[in-house]
mmCIF file of the N, C-alpha and C atoms, coordinates in Angstrom:
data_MODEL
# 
_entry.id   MODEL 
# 
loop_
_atom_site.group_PDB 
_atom_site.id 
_atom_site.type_symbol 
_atom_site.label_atom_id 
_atom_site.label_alt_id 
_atom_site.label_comp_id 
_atom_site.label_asym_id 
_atom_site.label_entity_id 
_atom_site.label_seq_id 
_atom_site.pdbx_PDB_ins_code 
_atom_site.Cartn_x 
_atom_site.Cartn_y 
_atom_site.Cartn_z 
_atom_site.occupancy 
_atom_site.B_iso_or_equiv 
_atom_site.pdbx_formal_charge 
_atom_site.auth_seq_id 
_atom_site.auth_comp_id 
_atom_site.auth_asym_id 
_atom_site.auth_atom_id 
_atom_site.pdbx_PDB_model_num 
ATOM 1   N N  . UNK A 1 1  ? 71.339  146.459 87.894  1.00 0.00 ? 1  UNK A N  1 
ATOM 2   C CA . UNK A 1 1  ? 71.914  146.976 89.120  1.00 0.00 ? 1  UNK A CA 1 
ATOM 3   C C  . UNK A 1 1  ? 73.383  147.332 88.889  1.00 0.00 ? 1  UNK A C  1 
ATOM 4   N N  . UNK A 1 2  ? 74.278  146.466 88.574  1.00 0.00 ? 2  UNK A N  1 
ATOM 5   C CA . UNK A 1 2  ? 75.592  146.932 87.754  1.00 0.00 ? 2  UNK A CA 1 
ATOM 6   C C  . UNK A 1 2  ? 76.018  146.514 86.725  1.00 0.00 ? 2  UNK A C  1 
ATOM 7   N N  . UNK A 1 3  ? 76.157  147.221 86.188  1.00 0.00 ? 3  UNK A N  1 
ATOM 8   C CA . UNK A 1 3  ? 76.875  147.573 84.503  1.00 0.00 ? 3  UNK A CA 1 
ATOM 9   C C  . UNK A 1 3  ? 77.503  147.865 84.340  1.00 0.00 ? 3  UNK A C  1 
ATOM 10  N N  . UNK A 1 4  ? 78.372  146.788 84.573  1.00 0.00 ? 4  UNK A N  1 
ATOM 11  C CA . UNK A 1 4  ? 79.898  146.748 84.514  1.00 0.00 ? 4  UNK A CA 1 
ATOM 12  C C  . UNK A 1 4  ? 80.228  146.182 82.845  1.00 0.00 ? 4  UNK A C  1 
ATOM 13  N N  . UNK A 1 5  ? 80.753  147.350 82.129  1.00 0.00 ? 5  UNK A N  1 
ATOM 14  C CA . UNK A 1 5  ? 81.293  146.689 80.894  1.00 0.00 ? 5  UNK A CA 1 
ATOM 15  C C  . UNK A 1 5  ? 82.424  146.542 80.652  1.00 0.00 ? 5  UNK A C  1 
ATOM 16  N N  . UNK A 1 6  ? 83.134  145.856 79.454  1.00 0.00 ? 6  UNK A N  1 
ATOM 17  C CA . UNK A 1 6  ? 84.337  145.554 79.128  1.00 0.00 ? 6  UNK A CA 1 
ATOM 18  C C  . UNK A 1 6  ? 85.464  146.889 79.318  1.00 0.00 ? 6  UNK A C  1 
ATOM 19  N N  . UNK A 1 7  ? 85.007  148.061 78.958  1.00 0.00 ? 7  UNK A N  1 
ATOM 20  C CA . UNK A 1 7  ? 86.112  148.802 79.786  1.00 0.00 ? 7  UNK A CA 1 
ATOM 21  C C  . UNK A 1 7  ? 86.621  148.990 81.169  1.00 0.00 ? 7  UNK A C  1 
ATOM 22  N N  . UNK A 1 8  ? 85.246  148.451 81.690  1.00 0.00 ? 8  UNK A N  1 
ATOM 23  C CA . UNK A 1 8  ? 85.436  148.503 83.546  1.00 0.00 ? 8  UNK A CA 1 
ATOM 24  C C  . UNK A 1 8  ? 86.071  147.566 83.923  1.00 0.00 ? 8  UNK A C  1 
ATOM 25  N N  . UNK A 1 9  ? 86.085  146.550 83.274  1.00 0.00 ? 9  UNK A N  1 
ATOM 26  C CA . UNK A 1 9  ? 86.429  145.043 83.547  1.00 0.00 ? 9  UNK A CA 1 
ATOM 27  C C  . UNK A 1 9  ? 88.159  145.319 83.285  1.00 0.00 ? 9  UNK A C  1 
ATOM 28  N N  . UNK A 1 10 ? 87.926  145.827 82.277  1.00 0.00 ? 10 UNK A N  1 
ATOM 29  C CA . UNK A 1 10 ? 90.058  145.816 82.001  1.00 0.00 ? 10 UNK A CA 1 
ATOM 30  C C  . UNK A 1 10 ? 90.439  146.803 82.979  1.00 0.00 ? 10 UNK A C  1 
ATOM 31  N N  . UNK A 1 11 ? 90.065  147.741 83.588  1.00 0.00 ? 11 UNK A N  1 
ATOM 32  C CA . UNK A 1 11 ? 90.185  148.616 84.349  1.00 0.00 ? 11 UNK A CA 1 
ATOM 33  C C  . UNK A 1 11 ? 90.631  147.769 85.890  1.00 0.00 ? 11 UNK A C  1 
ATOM 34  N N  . UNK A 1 12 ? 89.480  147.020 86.175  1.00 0.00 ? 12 UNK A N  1 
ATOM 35  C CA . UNK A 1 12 ? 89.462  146.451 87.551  1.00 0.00 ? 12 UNK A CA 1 
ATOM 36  C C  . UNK A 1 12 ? 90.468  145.845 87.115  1.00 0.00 ? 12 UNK A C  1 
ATOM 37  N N  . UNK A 1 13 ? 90.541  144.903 86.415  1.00 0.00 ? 13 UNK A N  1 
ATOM 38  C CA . UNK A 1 13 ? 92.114  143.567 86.028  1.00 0.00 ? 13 UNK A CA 1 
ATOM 39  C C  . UNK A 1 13 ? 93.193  144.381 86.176  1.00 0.00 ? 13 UNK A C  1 
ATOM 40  N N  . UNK A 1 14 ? 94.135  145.765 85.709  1.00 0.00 ? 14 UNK A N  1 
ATOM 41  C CA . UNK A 1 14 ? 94.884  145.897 85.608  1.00 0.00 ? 14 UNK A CA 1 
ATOM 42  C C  . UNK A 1 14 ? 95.040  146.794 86.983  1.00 0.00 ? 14 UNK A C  1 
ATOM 43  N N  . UNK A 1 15 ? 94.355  147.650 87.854  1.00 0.00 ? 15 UNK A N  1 
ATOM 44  C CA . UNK A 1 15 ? 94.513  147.738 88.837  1.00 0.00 ? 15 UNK A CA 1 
ATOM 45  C C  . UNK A 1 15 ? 94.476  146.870 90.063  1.00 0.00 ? 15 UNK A C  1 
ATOM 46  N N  . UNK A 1 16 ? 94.166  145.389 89.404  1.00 0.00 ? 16 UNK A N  1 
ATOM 47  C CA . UNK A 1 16 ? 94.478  143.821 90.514  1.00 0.00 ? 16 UNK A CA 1 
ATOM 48  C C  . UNK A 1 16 ? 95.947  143.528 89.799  1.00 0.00 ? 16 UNK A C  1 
ATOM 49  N N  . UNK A 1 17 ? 95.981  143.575 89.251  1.00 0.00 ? 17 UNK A N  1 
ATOM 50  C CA . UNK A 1 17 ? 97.749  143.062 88.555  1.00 0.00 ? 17 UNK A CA 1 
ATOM 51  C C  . UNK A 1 17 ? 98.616  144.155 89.292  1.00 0.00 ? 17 UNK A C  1 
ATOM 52  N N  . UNK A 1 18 ? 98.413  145.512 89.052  1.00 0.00 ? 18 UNK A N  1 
ATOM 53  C CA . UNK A 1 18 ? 99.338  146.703 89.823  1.00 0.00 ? 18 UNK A CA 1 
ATOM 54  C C  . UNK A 1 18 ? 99.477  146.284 91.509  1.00 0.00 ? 18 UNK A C  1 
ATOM 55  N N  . UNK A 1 19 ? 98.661  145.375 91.971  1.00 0.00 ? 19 UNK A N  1 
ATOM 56  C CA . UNK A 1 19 ? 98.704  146.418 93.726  1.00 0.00 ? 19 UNK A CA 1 
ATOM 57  C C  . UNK A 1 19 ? 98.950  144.411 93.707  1.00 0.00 ? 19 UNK A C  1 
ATOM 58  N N  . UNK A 1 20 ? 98.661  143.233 93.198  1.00 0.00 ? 20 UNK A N  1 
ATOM 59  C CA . UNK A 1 20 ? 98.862  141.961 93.680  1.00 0.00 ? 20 UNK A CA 1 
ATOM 60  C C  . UNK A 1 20 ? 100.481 141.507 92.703  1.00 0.00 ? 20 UNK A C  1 
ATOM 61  N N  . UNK A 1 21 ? 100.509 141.893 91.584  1.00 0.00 ? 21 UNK A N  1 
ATOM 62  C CA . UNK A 1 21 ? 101.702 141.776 90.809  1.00 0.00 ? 21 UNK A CA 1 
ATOM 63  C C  . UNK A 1 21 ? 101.025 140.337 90.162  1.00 0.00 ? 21 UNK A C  1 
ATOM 64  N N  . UNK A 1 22 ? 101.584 139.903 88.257  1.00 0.00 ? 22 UNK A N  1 
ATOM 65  C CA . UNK A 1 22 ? 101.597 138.952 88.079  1.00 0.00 ? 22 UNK A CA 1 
ATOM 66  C C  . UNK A 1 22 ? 101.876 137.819 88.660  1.00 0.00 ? 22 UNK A C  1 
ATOM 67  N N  . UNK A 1 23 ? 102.840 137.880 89.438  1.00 0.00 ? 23 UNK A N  1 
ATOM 68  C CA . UNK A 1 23 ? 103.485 136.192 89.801  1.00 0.00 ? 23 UNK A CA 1 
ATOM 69  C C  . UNK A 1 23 ? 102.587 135.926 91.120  1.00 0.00 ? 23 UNK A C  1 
ATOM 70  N N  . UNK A 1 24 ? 102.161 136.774 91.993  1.00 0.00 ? 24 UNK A N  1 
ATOM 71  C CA . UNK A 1 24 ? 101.049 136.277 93.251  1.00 0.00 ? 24 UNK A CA 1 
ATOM 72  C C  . UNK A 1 24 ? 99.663  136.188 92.329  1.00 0.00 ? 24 UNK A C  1 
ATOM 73  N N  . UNK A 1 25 ? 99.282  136.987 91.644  1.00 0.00 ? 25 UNK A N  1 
ATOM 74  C CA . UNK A 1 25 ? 98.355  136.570 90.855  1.00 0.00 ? 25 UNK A CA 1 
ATOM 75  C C  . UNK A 1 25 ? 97.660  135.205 90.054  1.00 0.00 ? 25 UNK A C  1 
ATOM 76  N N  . UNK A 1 26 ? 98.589  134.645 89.113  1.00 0.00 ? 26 UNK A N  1 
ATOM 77  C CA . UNK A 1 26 ? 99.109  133.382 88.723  1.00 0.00 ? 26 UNK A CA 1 
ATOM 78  C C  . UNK A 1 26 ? 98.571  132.314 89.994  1.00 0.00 ? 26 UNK A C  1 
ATOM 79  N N  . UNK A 1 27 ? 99.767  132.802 90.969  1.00 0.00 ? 27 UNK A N  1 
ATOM 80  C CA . UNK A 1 27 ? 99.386  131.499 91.984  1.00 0.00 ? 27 UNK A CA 1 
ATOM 81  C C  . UNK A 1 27 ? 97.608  131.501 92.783  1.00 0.00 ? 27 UNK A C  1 
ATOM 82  N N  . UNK A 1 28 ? 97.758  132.823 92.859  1.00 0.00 ? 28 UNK A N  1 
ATOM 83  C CA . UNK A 1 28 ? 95.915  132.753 93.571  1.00 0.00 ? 28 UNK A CA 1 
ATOM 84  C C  . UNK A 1 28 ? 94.711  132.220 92.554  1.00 0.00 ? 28 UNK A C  1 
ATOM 85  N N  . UNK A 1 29 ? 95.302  132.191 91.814  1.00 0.00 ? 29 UNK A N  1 
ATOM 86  C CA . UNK A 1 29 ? 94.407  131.975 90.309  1.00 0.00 ? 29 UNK A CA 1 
ATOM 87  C C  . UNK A 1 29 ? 94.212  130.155 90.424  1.00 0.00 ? 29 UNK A C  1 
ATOM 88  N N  . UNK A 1 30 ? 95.650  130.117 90.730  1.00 0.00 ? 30 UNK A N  1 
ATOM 89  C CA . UNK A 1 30 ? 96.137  128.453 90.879  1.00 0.00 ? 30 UNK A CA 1 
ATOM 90  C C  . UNK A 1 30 ? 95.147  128.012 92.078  1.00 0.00 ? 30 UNK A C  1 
ATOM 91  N N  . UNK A 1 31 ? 95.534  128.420 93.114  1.00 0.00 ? 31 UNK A N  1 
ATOM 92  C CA . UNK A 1 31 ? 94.664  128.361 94.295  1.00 0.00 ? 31 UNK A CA 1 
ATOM 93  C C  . UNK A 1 31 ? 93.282  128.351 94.344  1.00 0.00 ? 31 UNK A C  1 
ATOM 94  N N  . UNK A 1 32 ? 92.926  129.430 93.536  1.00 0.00 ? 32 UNK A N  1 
ATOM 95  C CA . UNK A 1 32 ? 90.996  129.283 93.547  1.00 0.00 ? 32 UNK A CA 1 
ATOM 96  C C  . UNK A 1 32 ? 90.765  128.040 92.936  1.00 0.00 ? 32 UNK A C  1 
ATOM 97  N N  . UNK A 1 33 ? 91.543  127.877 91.601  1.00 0.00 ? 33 UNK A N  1 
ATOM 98  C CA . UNK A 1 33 ? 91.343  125.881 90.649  1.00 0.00 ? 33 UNK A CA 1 
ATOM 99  C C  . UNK A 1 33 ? 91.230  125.336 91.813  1.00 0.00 ? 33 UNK A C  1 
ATOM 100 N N  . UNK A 1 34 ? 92.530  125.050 92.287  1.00 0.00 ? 34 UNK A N  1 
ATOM 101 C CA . UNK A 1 34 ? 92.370  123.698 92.963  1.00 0.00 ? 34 UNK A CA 1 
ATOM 102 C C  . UNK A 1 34 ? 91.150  123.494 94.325  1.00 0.00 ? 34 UNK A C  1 
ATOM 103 N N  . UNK A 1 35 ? 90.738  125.025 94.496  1.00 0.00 ? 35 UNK A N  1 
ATOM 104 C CA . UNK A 1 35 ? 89.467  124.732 95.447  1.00 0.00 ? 35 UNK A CA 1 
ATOM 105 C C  . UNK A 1 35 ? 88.501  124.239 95.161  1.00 0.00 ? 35 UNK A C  1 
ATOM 106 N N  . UNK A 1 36 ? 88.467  125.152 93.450  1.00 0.00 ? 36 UNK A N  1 
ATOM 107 C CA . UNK A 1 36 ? 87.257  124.762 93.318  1.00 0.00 ? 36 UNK A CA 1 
ATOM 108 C C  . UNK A 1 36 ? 86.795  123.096 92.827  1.00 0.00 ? 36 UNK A C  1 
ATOM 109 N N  . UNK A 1 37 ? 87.939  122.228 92.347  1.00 0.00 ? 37 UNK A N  1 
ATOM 110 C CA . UNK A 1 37 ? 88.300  121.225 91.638  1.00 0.00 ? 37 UNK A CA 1 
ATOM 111 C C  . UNK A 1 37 ? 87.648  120.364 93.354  1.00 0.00 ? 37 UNK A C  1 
ATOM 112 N N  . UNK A 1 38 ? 88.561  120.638 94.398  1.00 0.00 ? 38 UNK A N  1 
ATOM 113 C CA . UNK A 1 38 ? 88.642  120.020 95.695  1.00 0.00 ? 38 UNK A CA 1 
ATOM 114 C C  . UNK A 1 38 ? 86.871  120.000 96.132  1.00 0.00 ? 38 UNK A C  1 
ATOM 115 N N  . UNK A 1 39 ? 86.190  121.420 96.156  1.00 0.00 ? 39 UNK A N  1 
ATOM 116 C CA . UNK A 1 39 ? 84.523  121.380 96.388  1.00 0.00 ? 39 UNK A CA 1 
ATOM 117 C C  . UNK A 1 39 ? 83.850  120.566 95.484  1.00 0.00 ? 39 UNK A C  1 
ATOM 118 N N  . UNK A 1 40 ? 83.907  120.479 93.926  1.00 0.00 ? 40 UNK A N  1 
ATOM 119 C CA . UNK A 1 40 ? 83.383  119.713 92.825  1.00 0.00 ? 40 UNK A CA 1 
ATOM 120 C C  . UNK A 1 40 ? 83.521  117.887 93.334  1.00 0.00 ? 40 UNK A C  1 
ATOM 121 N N  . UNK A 1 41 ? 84.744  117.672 93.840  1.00 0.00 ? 41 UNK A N  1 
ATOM 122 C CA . UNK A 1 41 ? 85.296  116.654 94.321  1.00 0.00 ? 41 UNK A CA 1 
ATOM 123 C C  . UNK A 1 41 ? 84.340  115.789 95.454  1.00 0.00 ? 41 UNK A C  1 
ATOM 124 N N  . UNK A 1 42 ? 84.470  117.137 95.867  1.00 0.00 ? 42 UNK A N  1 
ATOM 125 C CA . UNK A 1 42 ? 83.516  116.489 97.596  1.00 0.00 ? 42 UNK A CA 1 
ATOM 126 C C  . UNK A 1 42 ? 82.325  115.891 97.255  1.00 0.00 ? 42 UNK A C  1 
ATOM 127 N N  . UNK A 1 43 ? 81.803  117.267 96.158  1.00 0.00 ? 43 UNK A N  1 
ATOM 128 C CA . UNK A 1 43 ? 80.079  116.856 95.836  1.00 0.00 ? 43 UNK A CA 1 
ATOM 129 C C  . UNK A 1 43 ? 79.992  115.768 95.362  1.00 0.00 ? 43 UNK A C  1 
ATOM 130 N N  . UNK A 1 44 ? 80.493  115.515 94.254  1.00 0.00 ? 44 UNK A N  1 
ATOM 131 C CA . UNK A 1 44 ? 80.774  114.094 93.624  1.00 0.00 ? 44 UNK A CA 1 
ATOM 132 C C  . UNK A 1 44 ? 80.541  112.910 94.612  1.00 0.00 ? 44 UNK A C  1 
ATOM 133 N N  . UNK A 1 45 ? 81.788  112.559 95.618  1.00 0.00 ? 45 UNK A N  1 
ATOM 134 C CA . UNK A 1 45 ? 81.640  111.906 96.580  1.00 0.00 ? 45 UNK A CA 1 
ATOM 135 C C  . UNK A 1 45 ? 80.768  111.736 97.382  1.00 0.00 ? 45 UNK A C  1 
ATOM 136 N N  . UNK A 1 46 ? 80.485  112.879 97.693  1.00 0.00 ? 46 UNK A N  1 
ATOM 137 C CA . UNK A 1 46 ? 79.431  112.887 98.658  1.00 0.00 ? 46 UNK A CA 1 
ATOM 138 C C  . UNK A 1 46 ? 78.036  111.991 97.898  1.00 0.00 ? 46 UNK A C  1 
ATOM 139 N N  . UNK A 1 47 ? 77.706  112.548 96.567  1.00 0.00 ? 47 UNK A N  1 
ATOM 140 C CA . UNK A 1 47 ? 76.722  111.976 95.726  1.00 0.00 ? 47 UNK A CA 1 
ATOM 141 C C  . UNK A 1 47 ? 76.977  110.591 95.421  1.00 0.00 ? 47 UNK A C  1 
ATOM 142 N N  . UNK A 1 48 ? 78.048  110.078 95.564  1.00 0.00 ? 48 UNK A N  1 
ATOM 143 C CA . UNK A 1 48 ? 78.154  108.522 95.728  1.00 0.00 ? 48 UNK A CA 1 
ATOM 144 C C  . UNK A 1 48 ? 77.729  107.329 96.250  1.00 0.00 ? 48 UNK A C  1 
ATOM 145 N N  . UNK A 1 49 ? 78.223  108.341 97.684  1.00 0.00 ? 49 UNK A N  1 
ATOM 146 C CA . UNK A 1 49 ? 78.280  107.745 99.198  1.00 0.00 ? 49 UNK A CA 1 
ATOM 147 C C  . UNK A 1 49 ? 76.429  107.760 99.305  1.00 0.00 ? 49 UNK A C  1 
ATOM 148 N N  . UNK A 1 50 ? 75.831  108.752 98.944  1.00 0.00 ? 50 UNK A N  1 
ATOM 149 C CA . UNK A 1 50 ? 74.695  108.432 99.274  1.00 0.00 ? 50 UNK A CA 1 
ATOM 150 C C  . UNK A 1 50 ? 73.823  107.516 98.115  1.00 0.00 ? 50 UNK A C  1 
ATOM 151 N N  . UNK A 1 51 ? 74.478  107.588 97.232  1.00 0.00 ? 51 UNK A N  1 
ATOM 152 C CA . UNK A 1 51 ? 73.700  105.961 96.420  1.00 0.00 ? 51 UNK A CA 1 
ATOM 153 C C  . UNK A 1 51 ? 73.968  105.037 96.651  1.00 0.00 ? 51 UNK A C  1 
ATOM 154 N N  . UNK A 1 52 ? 75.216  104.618 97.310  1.00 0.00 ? 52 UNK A N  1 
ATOM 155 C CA . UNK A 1 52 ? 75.673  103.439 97.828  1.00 0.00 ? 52 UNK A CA 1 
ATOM 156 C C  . UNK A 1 52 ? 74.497  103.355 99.262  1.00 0.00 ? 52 UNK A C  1 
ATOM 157 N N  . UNK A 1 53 ? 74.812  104.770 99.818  1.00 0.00 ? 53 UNK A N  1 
ATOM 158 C CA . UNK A 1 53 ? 73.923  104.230 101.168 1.00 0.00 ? 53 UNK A CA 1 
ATOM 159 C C  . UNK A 1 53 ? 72.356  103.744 101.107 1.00 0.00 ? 53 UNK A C  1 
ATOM 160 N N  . UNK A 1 54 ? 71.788  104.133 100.076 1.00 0.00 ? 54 UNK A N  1 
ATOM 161 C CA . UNK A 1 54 ? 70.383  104.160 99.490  1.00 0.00 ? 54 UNK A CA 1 
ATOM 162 C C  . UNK A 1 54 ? 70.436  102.448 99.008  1.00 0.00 ? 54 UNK A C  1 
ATOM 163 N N  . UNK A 1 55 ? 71.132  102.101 98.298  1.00 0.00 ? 55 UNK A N  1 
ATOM 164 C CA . UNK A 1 55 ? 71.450  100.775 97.617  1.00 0.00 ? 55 UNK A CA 1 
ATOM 165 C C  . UNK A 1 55 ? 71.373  99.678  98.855  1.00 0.00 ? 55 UNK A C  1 
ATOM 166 N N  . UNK A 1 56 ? 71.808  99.900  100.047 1.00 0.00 ? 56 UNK A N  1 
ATOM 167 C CA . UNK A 1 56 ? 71.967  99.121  101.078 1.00 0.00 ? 56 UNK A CA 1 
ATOM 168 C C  . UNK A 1 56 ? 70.850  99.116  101.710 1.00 0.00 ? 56 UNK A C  1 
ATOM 169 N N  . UNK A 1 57 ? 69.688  100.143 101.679 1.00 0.00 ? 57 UNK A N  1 
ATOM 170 C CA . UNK A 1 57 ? 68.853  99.739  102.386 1.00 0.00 ? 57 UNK A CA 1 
ATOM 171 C C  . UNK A 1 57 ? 67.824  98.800  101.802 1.00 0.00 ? 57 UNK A C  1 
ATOM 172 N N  . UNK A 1 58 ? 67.202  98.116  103.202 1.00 0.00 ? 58 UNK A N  1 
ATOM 173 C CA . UNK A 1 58 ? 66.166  96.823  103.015 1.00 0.00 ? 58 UNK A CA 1 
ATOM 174 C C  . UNK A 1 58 ? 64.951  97.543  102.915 1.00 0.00 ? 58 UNK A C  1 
ATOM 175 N N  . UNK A 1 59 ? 64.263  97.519  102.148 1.00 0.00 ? 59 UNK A N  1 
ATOM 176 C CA . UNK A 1 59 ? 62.485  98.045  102.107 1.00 0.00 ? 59 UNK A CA 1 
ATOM 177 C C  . UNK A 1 59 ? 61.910  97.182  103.014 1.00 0.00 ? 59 UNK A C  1 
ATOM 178 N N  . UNK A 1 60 ? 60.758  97.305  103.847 1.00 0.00 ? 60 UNK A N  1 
ATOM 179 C CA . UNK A 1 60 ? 60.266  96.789  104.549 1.00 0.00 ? 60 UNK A CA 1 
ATOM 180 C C  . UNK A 1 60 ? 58.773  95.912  104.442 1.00 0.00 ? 60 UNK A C  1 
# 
């Protein structure tokens, strides 16, 4: 469906660097990490919380 190759790809990058500039770039780059670090985070937790909650229950 798209076939996007390595010339298209440097193409798209350097017309995102022209119109966002390196230094906002950098930081949004920074920004997507730490989201994605923050969602990875949750899951984790979340996958915790429910073995702990599983662990607590009494079988009947």
């Amino acid at each position: 469906m798209f076939d996007i190759g390595p010339t298209e790809l440097i193409i798209i990058l350097a017309i995102v660097i022209l119109v966002f500039g390196p230094g906002r770039l950098a930081r949004a780059m920074g920004e997507i990490g730490k989201g994605i670090r923050s969602f990875r985070d949750s899951l984790s937790s979340e996958e915790k919380s429910d073995s702990v909650s599983d662990a607590n229950v009494t079988p009947k």
